[in-house]
N, C-alpha and C positions, 0 to 999 in steps of 0.2 A: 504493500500500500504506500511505503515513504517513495519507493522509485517512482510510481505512480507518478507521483504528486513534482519528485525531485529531480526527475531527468525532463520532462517538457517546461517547467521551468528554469531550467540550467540553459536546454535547448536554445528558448527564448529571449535570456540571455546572453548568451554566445553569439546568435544570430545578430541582435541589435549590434553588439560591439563590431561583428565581423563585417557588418554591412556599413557602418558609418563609417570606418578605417579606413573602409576598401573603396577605393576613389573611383576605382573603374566601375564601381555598382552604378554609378552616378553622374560623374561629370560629365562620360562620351553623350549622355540624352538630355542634359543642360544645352552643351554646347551644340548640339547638330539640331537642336527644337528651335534655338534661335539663328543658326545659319540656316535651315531648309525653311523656316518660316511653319514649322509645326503650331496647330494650336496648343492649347495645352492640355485638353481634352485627348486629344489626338497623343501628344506627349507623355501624356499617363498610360495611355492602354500600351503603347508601344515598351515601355516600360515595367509595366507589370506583365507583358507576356511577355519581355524577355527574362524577368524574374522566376519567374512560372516555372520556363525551361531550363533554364541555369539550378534549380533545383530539385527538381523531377528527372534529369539526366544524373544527379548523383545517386537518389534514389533507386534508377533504374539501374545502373552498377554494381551499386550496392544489391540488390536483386539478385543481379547477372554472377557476383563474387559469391553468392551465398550458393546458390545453386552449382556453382563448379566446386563446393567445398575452400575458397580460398580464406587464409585466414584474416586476421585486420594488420595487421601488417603486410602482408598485401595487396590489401585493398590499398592500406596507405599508401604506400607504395606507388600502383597504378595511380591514385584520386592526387599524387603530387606530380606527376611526371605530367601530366593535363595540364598544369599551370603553364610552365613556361610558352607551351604552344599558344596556347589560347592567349598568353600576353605579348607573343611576338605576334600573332595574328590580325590585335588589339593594334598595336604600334605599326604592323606594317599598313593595315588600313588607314592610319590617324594619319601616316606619313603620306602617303599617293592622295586622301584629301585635304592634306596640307598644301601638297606642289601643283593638283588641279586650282585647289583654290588662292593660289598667287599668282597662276595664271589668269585666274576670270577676273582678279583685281588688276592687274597690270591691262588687262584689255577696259575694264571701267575708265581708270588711272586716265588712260589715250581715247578715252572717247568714245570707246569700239565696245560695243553690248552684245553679245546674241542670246537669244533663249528659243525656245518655241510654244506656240502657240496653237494648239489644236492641231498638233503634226505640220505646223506651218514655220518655217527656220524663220526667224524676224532680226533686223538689226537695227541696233540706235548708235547715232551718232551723234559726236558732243554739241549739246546745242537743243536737242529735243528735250522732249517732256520728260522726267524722272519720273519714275514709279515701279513700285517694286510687285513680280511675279508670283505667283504658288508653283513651289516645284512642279513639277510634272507629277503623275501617279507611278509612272513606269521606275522613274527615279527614284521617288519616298519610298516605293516597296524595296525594291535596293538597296536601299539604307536598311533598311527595316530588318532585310532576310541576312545581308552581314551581320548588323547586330545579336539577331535570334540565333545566327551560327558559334559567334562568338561567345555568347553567354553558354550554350550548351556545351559549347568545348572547356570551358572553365567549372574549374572544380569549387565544390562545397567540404574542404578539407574540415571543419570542425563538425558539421553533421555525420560523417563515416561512423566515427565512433559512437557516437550517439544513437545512431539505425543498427548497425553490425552487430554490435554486443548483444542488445536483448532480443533480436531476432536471432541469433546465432545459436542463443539456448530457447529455443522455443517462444521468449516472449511478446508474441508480433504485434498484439495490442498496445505495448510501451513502445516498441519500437515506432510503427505506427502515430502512434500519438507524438514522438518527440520530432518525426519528420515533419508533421502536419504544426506543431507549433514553432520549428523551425522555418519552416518553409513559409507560413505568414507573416510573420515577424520578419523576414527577408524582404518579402515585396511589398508588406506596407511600409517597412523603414523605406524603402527605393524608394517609392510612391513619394510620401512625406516629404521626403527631404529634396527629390528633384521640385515637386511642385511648391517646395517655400523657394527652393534657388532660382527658377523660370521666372516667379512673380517676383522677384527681388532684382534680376536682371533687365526686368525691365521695366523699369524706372531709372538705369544706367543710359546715359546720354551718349550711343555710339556712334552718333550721324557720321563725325570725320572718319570713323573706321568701319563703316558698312561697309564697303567696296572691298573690305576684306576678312570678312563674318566666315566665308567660309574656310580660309585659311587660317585662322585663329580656332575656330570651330577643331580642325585636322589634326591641329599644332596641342589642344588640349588632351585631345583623345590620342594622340603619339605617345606626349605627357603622362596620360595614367597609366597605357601599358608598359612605360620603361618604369614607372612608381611600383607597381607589380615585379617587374624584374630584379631590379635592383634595391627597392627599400622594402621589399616583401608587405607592403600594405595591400 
């Protein structure tokens, strides 16, 4: 009955600290909500479903290890060797929309605009009206399905132990229960905390630096996967 009570709370615990630490939970859907021009409606759901799968893929593992018999040491094992990929994957994305988006501001910077418009390529030149686009659909799902890849390739290293243990001896309703209050506690901390950081960004006056929103956006999300690599947050 104390497990009961003491591991879904411990869970939930672990969880909050793991998520507010962990920058990459976070920052990449800050910064690309306000460079793609996401609402923030829009910005939330994309964000709790990439919560969702970032830890339902550890669970599924966890599953998958139990079933082959592996122990929790190799689970750990596998569930840390998933980091580094998933944060070099993290930074190699953040970088390639770093250097597209210094490119679309140097073509701002000179005058020169494209986007499209109902499958129709359009160009402005310096001099005409300013006014700012909705990405495309084809694009924002792009963004979207990187993201959702990326988070499923990243591990949930403090849940393993938490699931493996008392599933490993028969207990799947504790186990169970510690994934289920890990795992909310994950995406509403995500949720939270992106949605006070969107509403707080904007009220930040970045007229002079729109023209390079998306490469700031790139340059953040590079930012959290080497945060991941090297300062292990």
């Amino acid at each position: 009955m104390d497990a009961i009570w003491a591991i879904p709370i411990s869970a939930a615990g672990i969880a909050f600290v793991h998520t507010v630490l962990g920058v990459d939970h976070t920052l990449p859907f800050v910064a690309l909500s306000r460079a793609r021009g996401w609402t923030r409606h829009k910005t939330l759901w994309i964000t709790a479903i990439c919560g969702i799968g970032h830890v339902l893929a550890s669970v599924s593992l966890g599953l998958i290890g139990i079933a082959l018999g592996w122990g929790l040491g190799r689970m750990d094992d596998v569930e840390t060797s998933r980091g580094p990929i998933a944060a070099w994957v993290l930074t190699a994305f953040g970088a390639t929309y770093l250097l597209w988006g210094l490119r679309q501001g140097w073509r701002r910077s000179r005058g020169v605009h494209l986007h499209k418009h109902g499958g129709t390529l359009h160009l402005h030149l310096k001099g005409d009206q300013p006014h700012r686009h909705h990405v495309a659909s084809g694009e924002s799902k792009s963004t979207f399905w990187v993201l959702f890849t990326i988070f499923v390739l990243g591990p949930c290293e403090p849940l393993i132990p938490l699931f493996i243990v008392p599933a490993s001896q028969g207990e799947w309703a504790i186990a169970l229960i510690a994934a289920t209050a890990f795992g909310v506690v994950t995406v509403v901390t995500m949720i939270v905390v992106v949605a006070a950081a969107v509403q707080g960004i904007r009220h930040i006056r970045m007229a002079p630096l729109e023209k390079w929103a998306e490469a700031i956006a790139g340059g953040v999300v590079a930012v959290s996967g080497l945060a991941v690599l090297y300062l292990g947050v």
